[in-house]
Kinemage of the C-alpha trace (Angstrom):
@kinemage 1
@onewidth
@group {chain A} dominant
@subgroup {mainchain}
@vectorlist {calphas} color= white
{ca unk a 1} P 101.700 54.752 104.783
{ca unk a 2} L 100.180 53.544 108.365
{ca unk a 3} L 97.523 54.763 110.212
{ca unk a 4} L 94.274 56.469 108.959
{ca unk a 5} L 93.946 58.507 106.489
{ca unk a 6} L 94.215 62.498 107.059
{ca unk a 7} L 91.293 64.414 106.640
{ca unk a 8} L 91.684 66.877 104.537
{ca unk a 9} L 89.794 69.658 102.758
{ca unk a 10} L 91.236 71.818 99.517
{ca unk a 11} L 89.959 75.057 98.627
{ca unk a 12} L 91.398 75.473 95.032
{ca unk a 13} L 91.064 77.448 92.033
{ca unk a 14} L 90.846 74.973 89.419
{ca unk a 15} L 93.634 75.371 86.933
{ca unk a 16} L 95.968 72.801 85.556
{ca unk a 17} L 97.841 72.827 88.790
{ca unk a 18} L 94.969 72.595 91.238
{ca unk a 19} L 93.684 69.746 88.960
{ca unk a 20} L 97.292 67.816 89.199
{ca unk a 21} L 96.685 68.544 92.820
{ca unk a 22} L 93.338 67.035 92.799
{ca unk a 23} L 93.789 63.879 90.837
{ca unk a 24} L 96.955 62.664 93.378
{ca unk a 25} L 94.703 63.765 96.341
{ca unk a 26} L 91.667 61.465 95.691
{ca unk a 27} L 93.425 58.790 94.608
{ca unk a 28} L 96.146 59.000 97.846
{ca unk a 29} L 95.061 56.620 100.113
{ca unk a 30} L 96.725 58.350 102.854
{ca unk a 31} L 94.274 61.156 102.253
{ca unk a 32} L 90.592 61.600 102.980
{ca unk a 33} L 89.392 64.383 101.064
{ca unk a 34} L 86.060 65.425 102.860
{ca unk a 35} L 85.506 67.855 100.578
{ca unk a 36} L 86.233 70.454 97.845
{ca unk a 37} L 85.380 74.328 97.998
{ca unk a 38} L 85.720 76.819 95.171
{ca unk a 39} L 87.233 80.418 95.036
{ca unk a 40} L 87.810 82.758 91.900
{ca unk a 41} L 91.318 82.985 91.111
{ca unk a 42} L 92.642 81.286 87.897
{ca unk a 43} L 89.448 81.292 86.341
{ca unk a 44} L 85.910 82.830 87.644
{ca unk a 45} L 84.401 81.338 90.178
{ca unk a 46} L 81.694 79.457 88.313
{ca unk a 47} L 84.209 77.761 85.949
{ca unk a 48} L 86.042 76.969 89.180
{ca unk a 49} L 83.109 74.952 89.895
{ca unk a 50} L 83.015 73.726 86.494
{ca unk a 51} L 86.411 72.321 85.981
{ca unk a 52} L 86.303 70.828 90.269
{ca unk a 53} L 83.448 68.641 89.359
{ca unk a 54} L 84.988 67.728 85.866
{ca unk a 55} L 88.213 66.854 87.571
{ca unk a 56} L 86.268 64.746 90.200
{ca unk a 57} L 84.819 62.366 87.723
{ca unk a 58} L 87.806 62.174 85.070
{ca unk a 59} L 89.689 60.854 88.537
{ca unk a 60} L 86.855 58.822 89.806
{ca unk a 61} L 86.139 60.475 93.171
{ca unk a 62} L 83.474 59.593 95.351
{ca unk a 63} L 81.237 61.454 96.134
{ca unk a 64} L 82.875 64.429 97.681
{ca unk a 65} L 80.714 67.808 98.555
{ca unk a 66} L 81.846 70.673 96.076
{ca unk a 67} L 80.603 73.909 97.399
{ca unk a 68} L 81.171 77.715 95.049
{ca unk a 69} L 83.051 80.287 97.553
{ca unk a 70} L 83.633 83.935 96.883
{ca unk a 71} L 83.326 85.291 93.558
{ca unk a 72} L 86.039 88.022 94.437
{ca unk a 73} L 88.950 89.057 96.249
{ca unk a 74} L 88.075 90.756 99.681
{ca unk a 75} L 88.642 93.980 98.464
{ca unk a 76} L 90.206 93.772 94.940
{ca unk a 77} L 88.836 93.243 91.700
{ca unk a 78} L 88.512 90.010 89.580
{ca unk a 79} L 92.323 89.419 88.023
{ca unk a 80} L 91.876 85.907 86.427
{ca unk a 81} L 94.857 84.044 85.112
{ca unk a 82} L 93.763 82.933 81.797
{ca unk a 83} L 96.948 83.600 80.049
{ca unk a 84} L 98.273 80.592 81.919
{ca unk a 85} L 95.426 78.399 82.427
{ca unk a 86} L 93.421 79.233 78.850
{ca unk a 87} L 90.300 80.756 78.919
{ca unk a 88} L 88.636 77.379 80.505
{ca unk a 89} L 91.355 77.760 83.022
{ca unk a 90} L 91.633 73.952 82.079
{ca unk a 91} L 94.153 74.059 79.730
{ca unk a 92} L 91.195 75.215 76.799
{ca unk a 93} L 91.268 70.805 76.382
{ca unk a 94} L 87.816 70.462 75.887
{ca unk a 95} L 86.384 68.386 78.702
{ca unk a 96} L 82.765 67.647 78.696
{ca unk a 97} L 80.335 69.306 81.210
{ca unk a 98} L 80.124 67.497 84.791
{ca unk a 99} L 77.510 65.297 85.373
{ca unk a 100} L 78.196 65.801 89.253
{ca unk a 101} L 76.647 69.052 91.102
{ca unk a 102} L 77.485 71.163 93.692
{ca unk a 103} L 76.051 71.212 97.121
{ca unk a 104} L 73.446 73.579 97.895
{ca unk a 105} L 75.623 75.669 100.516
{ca unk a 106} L 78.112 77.934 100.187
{ca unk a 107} L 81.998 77.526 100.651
{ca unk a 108} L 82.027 78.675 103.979
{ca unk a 109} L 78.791 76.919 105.030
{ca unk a 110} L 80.687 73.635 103.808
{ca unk a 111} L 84.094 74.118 105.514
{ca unk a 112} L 82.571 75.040 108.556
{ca unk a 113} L 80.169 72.014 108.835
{ca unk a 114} L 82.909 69.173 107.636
{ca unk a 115} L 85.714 70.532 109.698
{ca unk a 116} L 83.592 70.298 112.978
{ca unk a 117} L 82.066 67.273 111.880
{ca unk a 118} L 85.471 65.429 111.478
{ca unk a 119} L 86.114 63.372 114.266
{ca unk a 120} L 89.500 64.227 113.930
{ca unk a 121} L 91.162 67.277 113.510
{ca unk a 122} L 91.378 68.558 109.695
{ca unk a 123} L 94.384 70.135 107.549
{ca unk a 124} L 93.072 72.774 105.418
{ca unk a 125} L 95.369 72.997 101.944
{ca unk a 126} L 94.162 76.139 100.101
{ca unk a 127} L 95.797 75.879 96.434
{ca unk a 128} L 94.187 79.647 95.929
{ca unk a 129} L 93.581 82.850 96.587
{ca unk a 130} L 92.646 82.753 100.216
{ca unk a 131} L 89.234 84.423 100.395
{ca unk a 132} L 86.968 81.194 101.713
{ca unk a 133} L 89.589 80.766 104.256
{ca unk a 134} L 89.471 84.366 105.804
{ca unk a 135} L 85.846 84.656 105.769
{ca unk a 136} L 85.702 81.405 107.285
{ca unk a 137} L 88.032 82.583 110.003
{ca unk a 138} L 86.345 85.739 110.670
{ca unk a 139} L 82.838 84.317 110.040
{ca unk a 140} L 83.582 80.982 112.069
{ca unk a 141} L 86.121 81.057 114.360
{ca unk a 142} L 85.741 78.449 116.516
{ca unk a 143} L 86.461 75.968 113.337
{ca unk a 144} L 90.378 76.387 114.495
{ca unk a 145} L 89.556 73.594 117.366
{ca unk a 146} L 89.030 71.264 114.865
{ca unk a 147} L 92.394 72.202 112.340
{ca unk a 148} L 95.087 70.256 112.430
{ca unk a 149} L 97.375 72.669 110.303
{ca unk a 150} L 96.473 74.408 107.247
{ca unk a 151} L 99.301 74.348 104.250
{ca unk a 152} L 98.503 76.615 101.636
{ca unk a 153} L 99.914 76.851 98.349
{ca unk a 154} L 101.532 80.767 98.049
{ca unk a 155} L 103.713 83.450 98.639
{ca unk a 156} L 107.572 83.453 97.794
{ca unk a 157} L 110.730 83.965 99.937
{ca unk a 158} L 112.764 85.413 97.056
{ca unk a 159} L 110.730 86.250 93.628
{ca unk a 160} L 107.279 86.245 92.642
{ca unk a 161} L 105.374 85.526 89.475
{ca unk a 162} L 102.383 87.883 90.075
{ca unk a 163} L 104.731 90.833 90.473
{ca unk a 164} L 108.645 90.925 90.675
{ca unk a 165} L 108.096 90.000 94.510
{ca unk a 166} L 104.362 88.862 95.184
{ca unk a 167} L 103.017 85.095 94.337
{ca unk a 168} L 99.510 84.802 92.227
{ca unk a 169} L 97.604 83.556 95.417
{ca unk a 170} L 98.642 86.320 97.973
{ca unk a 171} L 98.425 88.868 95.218
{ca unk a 172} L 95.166 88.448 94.312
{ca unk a 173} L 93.889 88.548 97.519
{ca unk a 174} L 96.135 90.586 99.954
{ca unk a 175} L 94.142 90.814 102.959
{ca unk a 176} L 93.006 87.353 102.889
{ca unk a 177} L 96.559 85.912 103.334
{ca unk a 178} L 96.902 88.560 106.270
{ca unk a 179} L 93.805 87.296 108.016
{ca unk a 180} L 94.786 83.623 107.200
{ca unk a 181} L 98.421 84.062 109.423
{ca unk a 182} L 96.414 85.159 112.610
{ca unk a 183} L 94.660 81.698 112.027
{ca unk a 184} L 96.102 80.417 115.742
{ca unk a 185} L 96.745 77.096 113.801
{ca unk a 186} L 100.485 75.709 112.391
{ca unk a 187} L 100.937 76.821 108.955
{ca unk a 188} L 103.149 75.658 106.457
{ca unk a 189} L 103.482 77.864 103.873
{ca unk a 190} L 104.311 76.136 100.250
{ca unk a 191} L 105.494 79.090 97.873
{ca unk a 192} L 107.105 79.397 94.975
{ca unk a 193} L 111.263 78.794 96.237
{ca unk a 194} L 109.507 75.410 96.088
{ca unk a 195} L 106.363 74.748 93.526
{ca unk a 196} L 108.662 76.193 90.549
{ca unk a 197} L 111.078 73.173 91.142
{ca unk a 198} L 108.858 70.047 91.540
{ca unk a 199} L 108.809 68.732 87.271
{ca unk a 200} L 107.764 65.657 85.910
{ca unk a 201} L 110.254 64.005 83.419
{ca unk a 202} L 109.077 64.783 79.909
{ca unk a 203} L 108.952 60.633 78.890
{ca unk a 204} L 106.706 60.313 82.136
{ca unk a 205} L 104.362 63.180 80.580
{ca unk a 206} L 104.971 61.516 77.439
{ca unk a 207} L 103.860 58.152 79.033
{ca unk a 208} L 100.519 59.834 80.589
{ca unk a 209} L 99.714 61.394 77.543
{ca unk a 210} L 99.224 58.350 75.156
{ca unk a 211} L 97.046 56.045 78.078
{ca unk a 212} L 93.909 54.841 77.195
{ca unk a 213} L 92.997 55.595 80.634
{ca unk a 214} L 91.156 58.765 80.947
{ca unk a 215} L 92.415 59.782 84.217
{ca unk a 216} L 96.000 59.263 83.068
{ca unk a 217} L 95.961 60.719 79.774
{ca unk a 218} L 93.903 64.033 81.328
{ca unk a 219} L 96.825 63.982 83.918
{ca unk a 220} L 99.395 63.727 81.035
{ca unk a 221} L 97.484 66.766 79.003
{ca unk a 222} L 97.601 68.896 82.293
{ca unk a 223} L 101.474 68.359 82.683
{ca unk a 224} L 101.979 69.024 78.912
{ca unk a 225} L 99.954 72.491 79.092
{ca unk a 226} L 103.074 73.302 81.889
{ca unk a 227} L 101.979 76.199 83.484
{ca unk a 228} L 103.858 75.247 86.616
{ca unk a 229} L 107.180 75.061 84.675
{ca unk a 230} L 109.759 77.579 85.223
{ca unk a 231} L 109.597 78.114 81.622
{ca unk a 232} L 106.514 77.237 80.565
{ca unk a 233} L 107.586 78.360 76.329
{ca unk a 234} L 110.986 77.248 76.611
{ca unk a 235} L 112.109 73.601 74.572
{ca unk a 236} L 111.912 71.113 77.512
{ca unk a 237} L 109.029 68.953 77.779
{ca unk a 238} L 108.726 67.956 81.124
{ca unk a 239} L 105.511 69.361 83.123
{ca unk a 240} L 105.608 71.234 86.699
{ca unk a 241} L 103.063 69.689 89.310
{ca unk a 242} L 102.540 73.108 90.780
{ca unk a 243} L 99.707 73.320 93.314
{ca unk a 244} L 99.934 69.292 93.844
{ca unk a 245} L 103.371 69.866 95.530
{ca unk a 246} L 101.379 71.000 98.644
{ca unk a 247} L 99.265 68.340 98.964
{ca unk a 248} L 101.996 66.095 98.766
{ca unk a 249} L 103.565 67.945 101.583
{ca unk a 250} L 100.805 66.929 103.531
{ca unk a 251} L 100.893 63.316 102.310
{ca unk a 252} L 104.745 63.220 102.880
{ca unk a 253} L 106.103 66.372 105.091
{ca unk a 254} L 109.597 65.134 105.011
{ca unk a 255} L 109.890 65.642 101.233
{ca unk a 256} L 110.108 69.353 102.214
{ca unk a 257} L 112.201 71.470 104.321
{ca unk a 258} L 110.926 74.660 106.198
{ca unk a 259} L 112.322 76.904 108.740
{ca unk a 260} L 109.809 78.200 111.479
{ca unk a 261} L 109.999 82.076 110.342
{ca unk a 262} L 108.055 85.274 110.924
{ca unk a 263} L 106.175 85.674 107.591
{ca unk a 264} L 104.029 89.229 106.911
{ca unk a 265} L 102.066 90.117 103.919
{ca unk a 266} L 102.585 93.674 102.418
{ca unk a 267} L 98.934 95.310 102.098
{ca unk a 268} L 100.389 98.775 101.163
{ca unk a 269} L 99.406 100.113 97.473
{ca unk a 270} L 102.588 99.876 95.000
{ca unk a 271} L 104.854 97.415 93.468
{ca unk a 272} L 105.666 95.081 97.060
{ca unk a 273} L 101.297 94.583 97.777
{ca unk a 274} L 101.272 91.254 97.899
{ca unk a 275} L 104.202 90.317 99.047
{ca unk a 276} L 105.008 87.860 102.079
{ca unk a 277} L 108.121 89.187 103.747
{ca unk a 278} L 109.918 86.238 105.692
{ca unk a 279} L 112.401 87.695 108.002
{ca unk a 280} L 115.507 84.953 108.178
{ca unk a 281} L 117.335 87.569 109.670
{ca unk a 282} L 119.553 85.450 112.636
{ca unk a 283} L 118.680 88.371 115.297
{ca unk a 284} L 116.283 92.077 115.173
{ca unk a 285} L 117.370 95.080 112.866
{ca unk a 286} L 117.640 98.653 113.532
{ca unk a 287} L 113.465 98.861 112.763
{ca unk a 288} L 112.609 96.774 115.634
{ca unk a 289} L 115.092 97.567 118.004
{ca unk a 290} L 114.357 101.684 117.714
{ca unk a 291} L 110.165 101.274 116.518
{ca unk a 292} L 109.663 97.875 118.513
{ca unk a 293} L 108.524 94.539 117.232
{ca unk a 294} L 106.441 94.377 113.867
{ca unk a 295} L 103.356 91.818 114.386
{ca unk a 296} L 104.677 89.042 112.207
{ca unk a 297} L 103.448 85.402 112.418
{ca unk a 298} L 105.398 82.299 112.798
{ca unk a 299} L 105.214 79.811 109.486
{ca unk a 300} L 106.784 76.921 108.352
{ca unk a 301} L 108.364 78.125 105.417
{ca unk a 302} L 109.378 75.550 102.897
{ca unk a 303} L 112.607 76.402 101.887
{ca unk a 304} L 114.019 73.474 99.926
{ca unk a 305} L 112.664 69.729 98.348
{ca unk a 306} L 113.081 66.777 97.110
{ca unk a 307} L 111.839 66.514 93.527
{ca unk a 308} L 112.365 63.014 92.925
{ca unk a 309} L 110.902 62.328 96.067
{ca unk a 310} L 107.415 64.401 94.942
{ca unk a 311} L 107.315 63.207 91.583
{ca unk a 312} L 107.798 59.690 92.637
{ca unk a 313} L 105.228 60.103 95.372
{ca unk a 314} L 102.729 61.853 92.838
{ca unk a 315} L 102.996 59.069 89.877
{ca unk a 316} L 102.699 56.063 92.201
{ca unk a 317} L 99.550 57.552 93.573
{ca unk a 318} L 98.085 58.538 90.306
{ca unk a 319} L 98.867 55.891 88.560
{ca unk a 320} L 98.062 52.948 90.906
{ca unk a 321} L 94.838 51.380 90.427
């Protein structure tokens, strides 16, 4: 890769997934992570903290500011994922307690001072329920002069996981995925038509799993836990990357291909809250045509990609010294 690095921030939930995510993005060195903030999502928001700063020495980092963000959804309760992640939301492996500490400011005091500070314009890459991001939007606005594009891990074009039609991410934080689309910044949106597909080969896993380097063989542990996979309990071996596919989207945005698509985010109570409804209709219905245009904002939707391509991209970074 040529040029300088991108500057980067992730706001995650660490999980498995957000930890695969973190491990390629430190070690990348087309990335400059400028720093990490916290959200509840997969786990509480403390153990979010936990597991970041964990994560962040296991891989290595440098010393990257780690800030603790909301503690709940806007307006919903506390719906952690635990049956996926374990009750550690690490994968219940048993990694010691950080050494490292958080910053003394909050997630939206961080983001705000390191995106203005950049000297070059920042891509945000939420992995989580977007909470941080909408307060920091409504709290901060004039932050969006210094974002490049934000590509957040969520949503779905066609099924969900959450529900039968809403992602984990947008789900458990409805109005916070509203308020991130009237952002005023590109957006690529990295859902689940694409994060289901993106698997490590089981003798790579394999490979990770018996190193006698710590990073590696926590990396191969992650991908064996394989709550990413499309069938996580099923007899194949091989490990889904998950929330790391949209960081390597930002690494590598031709591994991906999106369609520039109005994208909405159902707030109404009942089965479809939660949902993001992409319209790749070719021309308007009868709804906007008789009731006039819905307010829908324009997305790159990733709508197909390369798995080798990721999973190449993902080992050579991880694994290179």
């Amino acid at each position: 890769m040529t040029g300088q690095p991108i500057p980067v921030i992730i706001d995650c939930d660490t999980g498995v997934d957000d930890a695969l995510a973190l491990l390629f993005a430190v070690r990348h060195p087309g990335l400059d992570v400028r720093a990490v903030t916290c959200v509840a999502g997969n786990t509480g928001v403390d153990g979010v903290v936990r597991n970041t700063l964990t994560v962040l020495e296991q891989a290595g980092a440098g010393d990257i500011p780690v800030a603790r963000g909301a503690e709940r959804p806007l307006i919903e309760p506390v719906r952690a994922a635990s049956h996926v992640h374990g009750q550690d939301g690490m994968g219940d492996l048993g990694l010691p307690a950080p050494t490292r500490r958080p910053v003394d400011v909050d997630a939206v005091t961080l983001l705000r001072r390191e995106i203005l500070a950049s000297p070059r314009p920042v891509t945000l890459i939420p992995t989580a329920p977007l909470t941080n991001i909408a307060l920091l939007l409504r709290t901060h606005p004039e932050v969006v002069r210094n974002i490049e594009r934000i590509v957040f891990m969520g949503g779905a074009v066609e099924v969900g996981n959450a529900t039968p039609v809403a992602e984990f991410n947008v789900w458990h934080d409805p109005e916070a995925a509203a308020i991130l689309l009237t952002a005023g910044v590109p957006i690529t949106m990295y859902g689940l038509d694409v994060f289901s597909r993106v698997l490590v080969p089981a003798a790579d896993v394999q490979r990770l799993r018996a190193s006698s380097e710590p990073r590696l063989r926590l990396a191969g542990e992650l991908l064996a836990h394989r709550p990413s996979a499309p069938d996580p309990d099923g007899d194949d071996p091989s490990g889904g990357l998950g929330d790391a596919g949209a960081v390597c989207a930002v690494v590598d945005p031709g591994g991906i291909t999106t369609e520039l698509l109005p994208v909405e985010v159902s707030l109404a109570p009942g089965p479809t809250r939660g949902q993001t409804i992409v319209d790749r209709r070719p021309r308007p219905g009868e709804a906007e045509i008789h009731h006039g245009e819905r307010e829908q904002r324009l997305v790159d939707v990733a709508l197909d990609v390369d798995v080798e391509r990721y999973v190449k991209l993902w080992l050579s970074a991880v694994e290179g010294e």
